[in-house]
Structure formats: structure tokens, C-alpha cells
C-alpha positions as CSV (number, residue, x, y, z in Angstrom):
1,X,-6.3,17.5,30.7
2,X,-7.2,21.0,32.3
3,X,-8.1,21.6,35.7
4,X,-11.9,22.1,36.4
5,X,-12.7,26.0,36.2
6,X,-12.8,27.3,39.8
7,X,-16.4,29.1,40.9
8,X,-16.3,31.5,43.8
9,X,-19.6,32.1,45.9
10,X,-19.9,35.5,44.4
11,X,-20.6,34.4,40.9
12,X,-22.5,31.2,42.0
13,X,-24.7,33.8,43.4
14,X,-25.2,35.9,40.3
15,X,-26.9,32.7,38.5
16,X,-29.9,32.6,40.4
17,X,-32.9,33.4,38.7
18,X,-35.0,30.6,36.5
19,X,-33.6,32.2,33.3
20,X,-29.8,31.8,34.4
21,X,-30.1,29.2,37.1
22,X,-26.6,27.4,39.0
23,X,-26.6,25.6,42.1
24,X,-23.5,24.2,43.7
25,X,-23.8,19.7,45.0
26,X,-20.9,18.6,46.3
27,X,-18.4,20.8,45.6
28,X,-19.1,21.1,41.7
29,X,-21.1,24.0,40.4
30,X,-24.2,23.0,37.9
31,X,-25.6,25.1,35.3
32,X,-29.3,23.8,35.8
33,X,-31.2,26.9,33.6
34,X,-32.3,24.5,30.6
35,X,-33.2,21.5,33.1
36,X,-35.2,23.7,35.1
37,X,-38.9,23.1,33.1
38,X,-38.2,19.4,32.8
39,X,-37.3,18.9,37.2
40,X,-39.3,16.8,37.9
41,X,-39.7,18.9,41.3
42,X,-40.9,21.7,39.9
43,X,-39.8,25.1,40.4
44,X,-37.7,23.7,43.9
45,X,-35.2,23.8,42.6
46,X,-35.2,27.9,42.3
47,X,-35.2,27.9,46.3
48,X,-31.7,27.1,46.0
49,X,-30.5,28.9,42.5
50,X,-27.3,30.4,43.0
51,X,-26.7,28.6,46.5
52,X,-24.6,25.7,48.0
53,X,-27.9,23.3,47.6
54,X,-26.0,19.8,48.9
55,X,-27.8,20.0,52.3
56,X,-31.1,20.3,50.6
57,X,-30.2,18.0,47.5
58,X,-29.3,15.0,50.4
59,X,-32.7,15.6,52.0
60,X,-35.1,14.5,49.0
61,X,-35.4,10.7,49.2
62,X,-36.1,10.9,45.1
63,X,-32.5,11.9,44.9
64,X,-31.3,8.4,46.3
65,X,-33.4,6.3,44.0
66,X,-32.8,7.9,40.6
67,X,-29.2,8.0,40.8
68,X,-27.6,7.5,37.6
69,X,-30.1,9.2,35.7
70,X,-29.3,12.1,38.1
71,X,-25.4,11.6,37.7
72,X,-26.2,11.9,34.3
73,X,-28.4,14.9,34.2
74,X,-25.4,16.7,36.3
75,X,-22.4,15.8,34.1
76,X,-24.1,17.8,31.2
77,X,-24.4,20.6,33.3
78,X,-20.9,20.9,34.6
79,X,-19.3,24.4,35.0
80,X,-16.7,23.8,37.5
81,X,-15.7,23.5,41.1
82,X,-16.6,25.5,43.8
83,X,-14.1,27.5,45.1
84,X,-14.8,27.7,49.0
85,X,-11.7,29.8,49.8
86,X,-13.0,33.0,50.3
């Protein structure tokens, strides 16, 4: 199997705008454009388009209840790792 695409910070960050929307969780980077009418957050989720959004993703309690669904959501929207070498 391949190795996971690397992201650097400088193309996460050209992915942030609610037509071409990314956010980075954990270390894996999310392409989150198509989900973004259906979050059930709103348009929160644009605060952190094109950002390392863990520390804000850990911080909604909703997170920790719905996780599978969430896992799920995710793995359909995987583009790759995060490359945090700089």
C-alpha cells in the first residue's frame, strides 16, 4: 500500500474558503468542502478552513458523543497527513 500523501501548512492554507474548504484533526488533513452545508454546526467550521483545527475540534463536547458517525464522515474526506516539518 502507498504511504498517505504528505500536506504542508502552505497548501492546507490555500483550502480555506467554503467553496474549497480543508482543515487538518490530528495530524490527517480533511477535505471538508462538500460536508460543509450538511455540519451540523453550521458555518463553524469555516473559522478553521485551512487551519490545524484539533484544539478547537476537542473543545465541542458534540464531537465526543457522535463518534463513529464522525470517524466516518472523516474517512471519506481523507487527503493525507500533515506534514509539520517545516
Amino acid at each position: 500500500m502507498a504511504s498517505p500523501r504528505k500536506v504542508s501548512f502552505q497548501e492546507l492554507s490555500k483550502h480555506a474558503s467554503k467553496d474549497d474548504l480543508w482543515l487538518a484533526i490530528d495530524g490527517n488533513v480533511y477535505d471538508m468542502t462538500q460536508y460543509l452545508s450538511g455540519h451540523p454546526g453550521g458555518l463553524a467550521m469555516l473559522k478553521q478552513a485551512g487551519k490545524d483545527a484539533t484544539s478547537n475540534f476537542k473543545l465541542v463536547s458534540a464531537h465526543c458523543t457522535v463518534t463513529k458517525y464522525i470517524e466516518d464522515v472523516l474517512d471519506r474526506r481523507f487527503v493525507g497527513e500533515l506534514n509539520k516539518e517545516h
